[in-house]
Structure formats: C-alpha cells, structure tokens
C-alpha positions in Angstrom: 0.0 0.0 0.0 1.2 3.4 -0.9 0.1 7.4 -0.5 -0.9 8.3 -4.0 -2.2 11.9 -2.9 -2.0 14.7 -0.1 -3.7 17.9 0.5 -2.4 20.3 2.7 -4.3 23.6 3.3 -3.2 26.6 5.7 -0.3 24.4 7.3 2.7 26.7 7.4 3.9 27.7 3.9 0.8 27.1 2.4 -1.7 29.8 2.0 -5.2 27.8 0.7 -5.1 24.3 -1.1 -2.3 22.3 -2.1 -2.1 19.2 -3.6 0.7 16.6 -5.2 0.3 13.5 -6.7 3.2 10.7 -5.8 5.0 7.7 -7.8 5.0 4.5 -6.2 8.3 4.1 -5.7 10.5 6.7 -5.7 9.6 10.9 -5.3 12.0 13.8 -5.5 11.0 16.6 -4.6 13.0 19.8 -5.4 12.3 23.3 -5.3 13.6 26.9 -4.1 14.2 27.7 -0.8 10.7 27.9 1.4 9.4 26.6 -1.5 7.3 23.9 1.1 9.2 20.8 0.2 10.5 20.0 3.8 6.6 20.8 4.7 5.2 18.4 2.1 7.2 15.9 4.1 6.0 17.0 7.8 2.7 17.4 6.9 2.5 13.4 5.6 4.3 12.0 8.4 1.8 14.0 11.1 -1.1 13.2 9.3 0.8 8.9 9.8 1.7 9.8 13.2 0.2 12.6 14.7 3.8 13.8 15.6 5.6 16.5 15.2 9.2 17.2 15.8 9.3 14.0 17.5 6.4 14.9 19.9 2.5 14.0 19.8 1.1 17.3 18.4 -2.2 16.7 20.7 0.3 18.5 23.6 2.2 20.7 21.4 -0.3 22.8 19.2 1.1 26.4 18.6 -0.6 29.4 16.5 2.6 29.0 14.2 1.1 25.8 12.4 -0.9 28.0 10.5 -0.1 30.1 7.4 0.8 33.4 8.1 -1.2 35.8 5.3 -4.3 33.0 6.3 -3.9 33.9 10.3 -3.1 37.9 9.4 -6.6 37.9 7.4 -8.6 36.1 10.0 -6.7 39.0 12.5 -7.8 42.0 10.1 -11.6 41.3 10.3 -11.5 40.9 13.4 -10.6 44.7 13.6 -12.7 45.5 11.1 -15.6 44.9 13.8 -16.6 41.5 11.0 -16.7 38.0 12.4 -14.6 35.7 10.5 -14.2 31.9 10.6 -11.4 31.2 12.5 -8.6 29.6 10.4 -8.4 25.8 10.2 -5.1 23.4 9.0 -6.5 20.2 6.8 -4.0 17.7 6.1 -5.5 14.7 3.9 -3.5 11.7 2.7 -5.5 9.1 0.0 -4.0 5.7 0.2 -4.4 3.4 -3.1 -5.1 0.0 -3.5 -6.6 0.6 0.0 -9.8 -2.1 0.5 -10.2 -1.3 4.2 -13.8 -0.4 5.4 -12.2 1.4 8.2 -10.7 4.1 5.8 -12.9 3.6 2.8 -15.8 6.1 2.3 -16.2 9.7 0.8 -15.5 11.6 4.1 -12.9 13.9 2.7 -13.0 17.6 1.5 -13.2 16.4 -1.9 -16.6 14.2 -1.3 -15.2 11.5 -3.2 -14.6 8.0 -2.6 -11.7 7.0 -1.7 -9.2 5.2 1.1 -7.3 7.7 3.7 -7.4 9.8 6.8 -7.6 13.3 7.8 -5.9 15.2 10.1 -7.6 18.7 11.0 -6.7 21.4 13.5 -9.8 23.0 14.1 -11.8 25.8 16.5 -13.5 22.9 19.3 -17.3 24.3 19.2 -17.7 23.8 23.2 -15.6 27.0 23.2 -18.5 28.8 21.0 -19.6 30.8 24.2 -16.6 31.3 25.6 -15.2 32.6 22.4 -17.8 34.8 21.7 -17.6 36.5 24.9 -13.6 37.3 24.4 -14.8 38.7 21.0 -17.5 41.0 22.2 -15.9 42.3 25.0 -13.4 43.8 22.0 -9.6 42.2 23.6 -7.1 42.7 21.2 -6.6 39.6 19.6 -3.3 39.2 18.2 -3.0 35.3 17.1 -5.4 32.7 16.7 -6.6 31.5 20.0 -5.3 27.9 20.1 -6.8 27.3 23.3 -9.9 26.6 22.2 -8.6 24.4 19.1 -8.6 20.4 18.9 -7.4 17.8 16.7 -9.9 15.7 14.5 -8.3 12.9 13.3 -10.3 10.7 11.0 -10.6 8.1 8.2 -12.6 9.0 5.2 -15.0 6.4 6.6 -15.2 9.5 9.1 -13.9 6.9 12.2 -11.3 8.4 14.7 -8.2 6.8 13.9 -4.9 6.5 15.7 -1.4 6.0 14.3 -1.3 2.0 15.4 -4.6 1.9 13.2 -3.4 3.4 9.9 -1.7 1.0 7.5 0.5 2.9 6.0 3.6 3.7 8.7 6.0 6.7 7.6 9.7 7.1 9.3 10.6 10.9 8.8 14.3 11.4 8.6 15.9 15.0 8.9 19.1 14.9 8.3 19.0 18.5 8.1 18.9 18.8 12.0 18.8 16.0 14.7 16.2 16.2 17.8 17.2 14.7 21.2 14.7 13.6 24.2 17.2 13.0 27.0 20.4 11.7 25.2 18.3 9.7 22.7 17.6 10.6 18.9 13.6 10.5 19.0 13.7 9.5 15.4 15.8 6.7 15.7 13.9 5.5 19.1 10.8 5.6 16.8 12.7 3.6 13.7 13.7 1.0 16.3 10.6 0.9 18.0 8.3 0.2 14.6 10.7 -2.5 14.0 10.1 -4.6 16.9 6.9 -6.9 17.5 4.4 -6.3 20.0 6.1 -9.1 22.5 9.5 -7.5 21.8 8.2 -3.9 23.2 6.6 -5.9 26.3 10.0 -7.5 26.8 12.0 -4.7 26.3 9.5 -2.6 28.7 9.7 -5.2 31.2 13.7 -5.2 31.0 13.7 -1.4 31.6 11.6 -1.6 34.6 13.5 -4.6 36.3 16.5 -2.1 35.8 14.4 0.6 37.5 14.7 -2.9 41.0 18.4 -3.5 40.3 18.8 0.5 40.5 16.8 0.9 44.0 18.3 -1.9 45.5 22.0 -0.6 44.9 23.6 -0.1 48.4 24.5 3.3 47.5 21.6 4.3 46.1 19.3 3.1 48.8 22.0 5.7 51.2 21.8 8.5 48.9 18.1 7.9 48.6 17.8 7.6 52.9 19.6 11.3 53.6 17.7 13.3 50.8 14.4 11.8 52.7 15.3 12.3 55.8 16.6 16.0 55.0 13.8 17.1 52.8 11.4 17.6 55.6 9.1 19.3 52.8 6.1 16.3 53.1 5.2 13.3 55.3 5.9 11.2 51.9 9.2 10.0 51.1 11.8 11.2 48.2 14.2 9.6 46.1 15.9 9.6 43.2 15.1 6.3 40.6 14.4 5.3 37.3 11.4 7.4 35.2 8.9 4.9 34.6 6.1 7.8 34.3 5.3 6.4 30.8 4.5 3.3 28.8 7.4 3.8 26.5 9.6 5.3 29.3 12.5 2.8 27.3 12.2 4.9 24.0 13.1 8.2 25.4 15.9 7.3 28.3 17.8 4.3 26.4 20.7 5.1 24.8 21.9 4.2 21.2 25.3 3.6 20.7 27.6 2.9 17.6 31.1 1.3 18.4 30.1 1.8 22.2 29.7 5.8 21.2 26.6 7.4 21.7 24.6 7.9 18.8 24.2 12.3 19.6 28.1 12.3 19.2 28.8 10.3 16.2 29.0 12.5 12.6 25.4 14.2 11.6 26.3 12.2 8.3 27.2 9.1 9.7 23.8 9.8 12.1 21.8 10.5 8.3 23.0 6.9 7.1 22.2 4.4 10.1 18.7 6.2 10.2 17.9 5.6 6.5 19.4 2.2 6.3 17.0 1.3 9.7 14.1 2.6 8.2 14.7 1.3 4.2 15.9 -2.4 5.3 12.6 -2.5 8.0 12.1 -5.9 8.9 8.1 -4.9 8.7 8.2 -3.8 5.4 4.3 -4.3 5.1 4.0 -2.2 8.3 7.3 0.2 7.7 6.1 1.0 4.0 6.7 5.0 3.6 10.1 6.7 4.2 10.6 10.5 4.6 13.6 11.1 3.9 15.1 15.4 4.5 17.8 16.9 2.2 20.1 13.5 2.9 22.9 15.7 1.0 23.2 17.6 4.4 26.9 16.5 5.9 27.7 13.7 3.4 30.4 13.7 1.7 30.2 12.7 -2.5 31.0 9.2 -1.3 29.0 8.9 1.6 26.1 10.2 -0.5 26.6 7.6 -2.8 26.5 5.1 -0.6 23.1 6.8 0.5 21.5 6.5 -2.9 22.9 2.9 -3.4 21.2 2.1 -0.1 18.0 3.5 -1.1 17.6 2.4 -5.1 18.8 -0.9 -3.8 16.8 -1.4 -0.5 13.1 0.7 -1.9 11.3 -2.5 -3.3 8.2 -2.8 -1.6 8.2 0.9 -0.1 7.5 4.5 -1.3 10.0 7.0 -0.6 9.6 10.7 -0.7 13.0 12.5 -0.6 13.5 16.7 -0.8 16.4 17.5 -2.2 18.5 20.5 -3.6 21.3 18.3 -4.5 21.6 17.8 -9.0 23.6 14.5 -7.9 20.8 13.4 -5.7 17.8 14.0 -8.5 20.1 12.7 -11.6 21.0 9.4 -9.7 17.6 8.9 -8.4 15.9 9.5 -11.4 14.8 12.5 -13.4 10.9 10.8 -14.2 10.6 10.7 -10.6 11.2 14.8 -10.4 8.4 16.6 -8.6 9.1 20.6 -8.9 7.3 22.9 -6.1 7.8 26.3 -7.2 4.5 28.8 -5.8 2.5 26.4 -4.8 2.5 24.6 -7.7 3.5 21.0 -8.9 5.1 20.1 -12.2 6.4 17.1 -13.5 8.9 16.1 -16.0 7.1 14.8 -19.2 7.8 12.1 -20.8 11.6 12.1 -21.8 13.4 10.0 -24.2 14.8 7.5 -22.5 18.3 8.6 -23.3 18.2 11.5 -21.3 17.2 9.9 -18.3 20.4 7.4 -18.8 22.3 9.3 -19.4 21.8 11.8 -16.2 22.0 8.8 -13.9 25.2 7.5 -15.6 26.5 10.6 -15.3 25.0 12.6 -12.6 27.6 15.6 -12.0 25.3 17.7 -14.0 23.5 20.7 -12.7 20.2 19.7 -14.1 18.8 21.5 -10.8 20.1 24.4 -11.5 18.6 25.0 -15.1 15.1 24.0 -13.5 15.2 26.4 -10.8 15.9 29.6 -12.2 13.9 32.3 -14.1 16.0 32.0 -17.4 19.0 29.7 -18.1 22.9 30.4 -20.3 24.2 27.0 -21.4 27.8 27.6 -22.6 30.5 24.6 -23.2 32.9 25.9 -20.7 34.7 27.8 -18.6 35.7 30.7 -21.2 32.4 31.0 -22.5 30.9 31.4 -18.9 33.1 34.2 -17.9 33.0 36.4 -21.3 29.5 36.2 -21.1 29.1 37.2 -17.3 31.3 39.8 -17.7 29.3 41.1 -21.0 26.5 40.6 -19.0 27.4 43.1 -16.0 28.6 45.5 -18.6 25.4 45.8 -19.5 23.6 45.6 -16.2 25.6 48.1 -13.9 27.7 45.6 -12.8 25.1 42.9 -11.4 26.2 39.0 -12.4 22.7 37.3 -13.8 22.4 35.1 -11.2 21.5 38.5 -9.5 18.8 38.8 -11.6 17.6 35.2 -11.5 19.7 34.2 -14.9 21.8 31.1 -13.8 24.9 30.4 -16.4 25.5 26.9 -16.7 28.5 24.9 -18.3 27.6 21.7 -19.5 30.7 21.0 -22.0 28.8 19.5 -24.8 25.5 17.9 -23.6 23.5 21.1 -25.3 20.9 19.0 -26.4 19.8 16.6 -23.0 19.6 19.8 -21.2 17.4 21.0 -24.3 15.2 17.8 -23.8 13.9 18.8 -20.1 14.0 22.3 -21.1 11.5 22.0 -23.6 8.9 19.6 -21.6 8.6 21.9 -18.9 8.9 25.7 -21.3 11.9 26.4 -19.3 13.6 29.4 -21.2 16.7 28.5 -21.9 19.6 29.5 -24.5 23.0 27.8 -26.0 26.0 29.7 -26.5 28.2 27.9 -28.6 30.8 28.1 -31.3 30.4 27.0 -34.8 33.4 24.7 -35.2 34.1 26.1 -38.4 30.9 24.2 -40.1 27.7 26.3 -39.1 25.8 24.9 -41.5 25.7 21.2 -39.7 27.3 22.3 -36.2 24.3 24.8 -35.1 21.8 25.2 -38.1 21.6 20.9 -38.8 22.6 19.6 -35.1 19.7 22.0 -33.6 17.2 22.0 -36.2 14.5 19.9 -34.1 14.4 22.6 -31.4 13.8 25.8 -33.7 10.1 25.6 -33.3 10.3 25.9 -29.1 9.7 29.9 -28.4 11.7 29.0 -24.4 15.0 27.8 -26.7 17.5 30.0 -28.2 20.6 29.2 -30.0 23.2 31.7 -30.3 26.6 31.4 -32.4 28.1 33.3 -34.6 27.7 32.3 -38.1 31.1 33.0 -40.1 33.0 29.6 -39.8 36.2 30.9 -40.4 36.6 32.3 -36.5 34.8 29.2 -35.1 35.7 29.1 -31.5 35.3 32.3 -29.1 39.2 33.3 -28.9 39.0 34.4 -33.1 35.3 35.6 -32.3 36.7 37.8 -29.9 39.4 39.0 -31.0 37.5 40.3 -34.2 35.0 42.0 -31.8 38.5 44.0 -31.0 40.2 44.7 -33.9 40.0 48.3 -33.7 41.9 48.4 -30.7 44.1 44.9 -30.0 46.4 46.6 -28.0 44.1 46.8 -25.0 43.2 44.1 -25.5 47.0 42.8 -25.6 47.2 44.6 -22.8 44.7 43.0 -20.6 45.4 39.4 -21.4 49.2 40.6 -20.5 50.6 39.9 -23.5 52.9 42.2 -25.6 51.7 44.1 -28.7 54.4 44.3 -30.2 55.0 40.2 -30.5 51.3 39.9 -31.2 50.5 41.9 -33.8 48.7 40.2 -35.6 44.7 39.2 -34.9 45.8 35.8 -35.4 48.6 35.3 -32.5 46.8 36.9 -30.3 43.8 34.4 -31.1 46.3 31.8 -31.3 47.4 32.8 -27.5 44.3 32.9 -26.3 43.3 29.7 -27.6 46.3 28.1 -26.1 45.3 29.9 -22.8 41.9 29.2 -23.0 40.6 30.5 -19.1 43.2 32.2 -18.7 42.7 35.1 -21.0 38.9 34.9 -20.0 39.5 35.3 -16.4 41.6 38.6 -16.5 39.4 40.0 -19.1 36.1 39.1 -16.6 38.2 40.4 -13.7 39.6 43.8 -15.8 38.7 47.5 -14.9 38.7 47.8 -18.6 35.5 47.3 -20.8 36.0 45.3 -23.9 33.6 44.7 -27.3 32.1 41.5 -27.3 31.1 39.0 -30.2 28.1 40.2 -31.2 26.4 36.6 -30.2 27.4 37.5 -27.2 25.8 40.4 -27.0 22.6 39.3 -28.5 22.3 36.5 -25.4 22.8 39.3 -23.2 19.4 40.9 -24.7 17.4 38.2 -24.8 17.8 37.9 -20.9 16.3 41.0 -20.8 12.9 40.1 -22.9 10.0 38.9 -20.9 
C-alpha cells in the first residue's frame, strides 16, 4: 500500500489548497528555498503519526502551524468589527489500492470516494460561548486562540483513527537537524521501535523496569536515597531519586543508542543520516514500515557517503515509497529524473515524458546541474569555462555591474551535452539559451545539429555564423580589432610580439581560461562577439 495523494491547506507555507500527486516508488521533490518541500514531508508523516518534531502534536499545538497571510486575514476582520471563521489546518492523505472499510468512504474535502485519513486542527465548538464572549468584550486579539482548538483525526469512513490503526507507517528522517529527548535521537527511538513486534516492546519494557529494582536496590543508592528523605522535611511522603517509569514507553526516550560503544548524539550528523535511512529502508516490517521520509540526505555527506546513500535507497526501496526533498543535482540525476516533482508557488510540475536517453544518461552521469537550469527564471548553457566568464562579464557591462544570477539568470557549463539539457528544457517551457561556437561548419554544427528545437519559443541558439573564426578566442578578437592593443594589454601579452589578430587568437586559444578570467576580472570594458551580445538581450525580454 502506498500514499498516492495529499492535500495540505493553511499548514505553514501554504496559503489555501495544495495538492501533489506521488510515484509509487520513488519521489523527489526539489524546489527553491521555502518553496514547502520539507513541509510536504511533515505534513504526511503528522497526518501517519500525529507527531511533530518528535512529539504527539495533541500537547504541542502552537498558532505558528498555521499560514501566516491566512492567520493575518482572520486578524484584520477581526478589527474590522466583521466575524470571520477562524482559520483551520486540513492535512488529507489518499491511500491506493486501499480495501479497508475502516478508511474507505467519501468523508474527505473532496466528497469522493476513496481510502485515507484526515488530520484537521480545528476551532473545538464547546468553546463557541466562551469565544464569543472574548470577542465581544473587543480584547485585542493578536494570534489565533489555540486554546480553544482540537485535533480531528479521522478516516474518510469519518472513524477516529490512531497511528497503530493506519496502514501505512511513515519514518521521517531530517538529516538537516537532529532532535534529542534526553540523550536519545527520537527518530531513531521511533525507527527502532516500529521495527520490533508487540512481544518485543513488552520485553523490552519489562527489561527497563526490572532495571528501575536493580537501581533501587543498589547499596549506594538506597544511602543517597535515605539522607535526601530524611533532609527534605518538605512532606510526610518520602523522596528519592530512581528510574522514570512515568510512561509506557519510558525505554524509547531514556535508552541510549550507541555505535562502536559511542553514543549515537556524538557520532557524525552524516554518519547519524546513514544508520537512520538504512534502519528505516531495510525494516524488517516492510508491510507495516512501507513510507520513508527522507530530508535533504545531501546535508553532511560527503560525495562518497552520498553515494553510498542512494545505493542504499535504489537498492533497499522495493516494496516501499520513498519521498526524498532534495537541492542536491547529484541526488535528483542518480535517483531518477521521471521521478522529479518541482514545487515552485505552490505549484506541482512534472517532468514529461523524456526519451529514454536522457534519463540514462543523467543517472550514468550525474555531476550535471540539471537543478540548476530548473530552478531559475532563465538559463545560459555555454560549453565551458571561457564562454561562462566572457558572457558574465558582458553581461554586468550591460547591467551596472550585477552578475545574472542576481537577476535570477543562472549560467551553466555543460561541456557538450547542449541538447539533453534542451530535452527537459522544452517539456517543462523552461527558457533557456546555448551559446556555442560554430566549429568552423555552421551549416551542420548549429543550423543541422539544432534544427529539431527551432520551433520551441523557451530555446534560443546563439553562435556566430562565419566559420572561419569558429571558437570564441577568433570571435573575440575580431570584436576587438580596432583596438588589439588593450586588449593585448589585458590578457598581459605584448603588442608588439602579437601583432597580428591571429597570435593573439592563437594565445588565447592556447590559454583558454586564462585570457577569459583577467578580461572578466579587468577594470577595462571590452567589445564582445556580437552573439554575445545578443544572449545578453534576450535575458532581458519577458
């Protein structure tokens, strides 16, 4: 059994109704920064578990669950004399191939049948009266008044549910940050704890308590425990120092974890990342343990260690869904580009259909930063160093001195893979444009090699067309006939040995970044290929 769909509305991040659709296998999801992707994954796992940050969110509700702009509306009628509905957080999570009556009916926002549960945070009308009266009696309210709020937590047959009754059981790993009840890693306690059978918690429980005897019956401890009762003269009842046994699962928050006889809170956060995932993808239960959650695992890996990572979780996944955020390229191309979810304002897209190729060839060779053209407003392919600083530099010339990925224009070099980058670009009308040189054969090096791709408005090719200066350096250099002793100059070469156009192209060839760098890094302005210069303006069309 898997999640196919959630909805989230006025949880954090987002204002109103979300929704995203997931593969059953593998999910990536990637997106800017407070785009909502490590809130996609809270907002499943709490609608599982009902916990939050490694707490039951029954005990723990705060005014900051809810969207901002949704709880600053709700505040301005209020002092606008209206009376609003006070703001509510649905969470809804449809299981498929679910054929359990308990979770089977049409009791979901959508009033359609399906198979999954709801978790709501909503105003608790036995307050009604006592709300009205705070409201009439005109207090400045400043937040939504979570005191009179409960949790409804039901299955779309509209029965209360409880985690141990939902079938699908979700292990949220951040590896982003790590969360510590007394020593122990609460989502490691909770891996563990999943893992074990109901006799194997009874035992285990029953072990921790028969510690709690062998404690109290220490010599020194009964001492200690004998002078603080007969100094505290503060009740007739006795006090002393023990064991906590104030809860049925005292075990899962005092035990200690330990790796090579080191606790687990001081071994490496990486390290930390990899025994959780590997715990939670190689569950024993897997019928039980089927959903993993899995936060930015890029966070304090190394590239080796992350590799290991992905191996562990394209090796270990059969049987379970995993949901993975991610700003890592390396992550997304070894994982899979068809299982690409972008979250950009609120909304979902998917990579289309690809050839097959592509996809291959991204997950054979995964360095690329495929992220990187997805995520911006426009993308600069170029083949390589030279070509990335020439047209920066051009670039800020033209802009005051502001680099484009100041203006949301991200320069990529991607050597000579023009046209799989072309292949995403297209399915999802990214903008995008290829500066590239001519190789001396325009005709079948630009006009013939990207002929399939003149029809797409978001792709642009730009080269220059004469094929006898078919790289940059001869490009260039032409651009600065008039005057090739600055440009002598700035490339630190002298004039007077290079005085023709074609050493000094010859040099710069030879010297490839090189000359690019102290060009890009001069006080001097230079001409640029005019190519060049006509990249420069289409960043600058809407």
């Amino acid at each position: 059994m898997r999640i196919g769909k959630v909805n989230i509305e006025n949880y954090k991040c987002f204002e109103g109704r979300f929704s995203a659709f997931f593969n059953e296998g593998i999910n990536i999801i990637v997106g800017d920064n407070e785009a909502g992707k490590s809130t996609i994954l809270e907002s499943i796992n709490l609608a599982l578990t009902g916990v939050l940050n490694g707490r039951y969110l029954k005990n723990e509700l705060s005014q900051y669950l809810f969207n901002y702009n949704v709880v600053n509306t709700y505040l301005e009628s209020l002092r606008q004399g209206q009376n609003p509905s006070l703001p509510e957080i649905l969470i809804e999570v449809f299981f498929d191939e679910c054929e359990l009556p308990l979770f089977e009916g049409n009791g979901n926002s959508e009033k359609v049948n399906g198979c999954g549960v709801i978790f709501k945070i909503e105003f608790d009308s036995t307050y009604q009266g006592e709300y009205e009266a705070l409201v009439a009696e005109g207090n400045d309210i400043t937040t939504v008044p979570i005191e009179y709020y409960k949790i409804n937590w039901k299955s779309f047959a509209r029965d209360s549910v409880t985690a141990r009754s939902i079938p699908i059981k979700s292990v949220l790993i951040d590896s982003t940050s790590s969360k510590y009840q007394n020593g122990s890693d609460v989502y490691l306690s909770r891996i563990i704890r999943n893992d074990l059978e109901d006799s194997e918690r009874v035992k285990l429980s029953q072990a921790y308590r028969k510690m709690k005897d062998t404690f109290i019956d220490d010599a020194s401890v009964r001492a200690i425990n004998e002078k603080i009762s007969g100094k505290a003269k503060i009740s007739d009842k006795n006090l002393s120092i023990s064991v906590d046994l104030s809860t049925q699962n005292s075990w899962e928050t005092t035990l200690m974890t330990y790796l090579d006889n080191v606790p687990f809170h001081q071994i490496g956060k990486g390290e930390q990342c990899i025994i959780k995932t590997n715990l939670a993808i190689r569950h024993e239960k897997s019928k039980e343990a089927n959903l993993v959650l899995l936060e930015e695992p890029e966070n304090h890996l190394s590239h080796s260690k992350l590799n290991l990572l992905i191996k562990a979780v394209t090796d270990s996944c059969d049987g379970k869904q995993v949901i993975i955020s991610t700003h890592s390229s390396y992550v997304a191309n070894k994982l899979g580009l068809e299982n690409l979810i972008l979250l950009n304002d609120q909304t979902v897209t998917r990579l289309p259909e690809l050839p097959t190729e592509t996809f291959t060839f991204f997950k054979k060779l995964p360095g690329y930063q495929t992220l990187r053209m997805l995520l911006c407003r426009k993308a600069v392919l170029v083949e390589g160093d030279s070509d990335e600083l020439i047209f920066q530099r051009a670039y800020m010339d033209a802009h005051g001195g502001r680099l484009p990925i100041e203006d949301g224009i991200d320069v990529i070099s991607v050597k000579l893979t023009f046209k799989r980058f072309l292949d995403i670009a297209i399915k999802i009308n990214q903008p995008v444009a290829v500066i590239t040189d001519n190789d001396s054969d325009y005709a079948n090096k630009i006009t013939k090699k990207y002929k399939d791709y003149v029809g797409y408005k978001c792709v642009n090719i730009f080269a220059d067309d004469r094929d006898e200066l078919n790289t940059l350096e001869p490009q260039f250099v032409d651009a600065n006939i008039a005057d090739l002793a600055t440009l002598c100059d700035i490339v630190s070469i002298s004039s007077g040995t290079y005085d023709t156009a074609k050493k000094v192209s010859d040099y710069m060839v030879g010297h490839k970044t090189g000359w690019a760098l102290k060009v890009f890094e001069s006080d001097t302005a230079l001409q640029y290929p005019e190519y060049i210069n006509n990249a420069v303006v289409w960043c600058d069309e809407k």
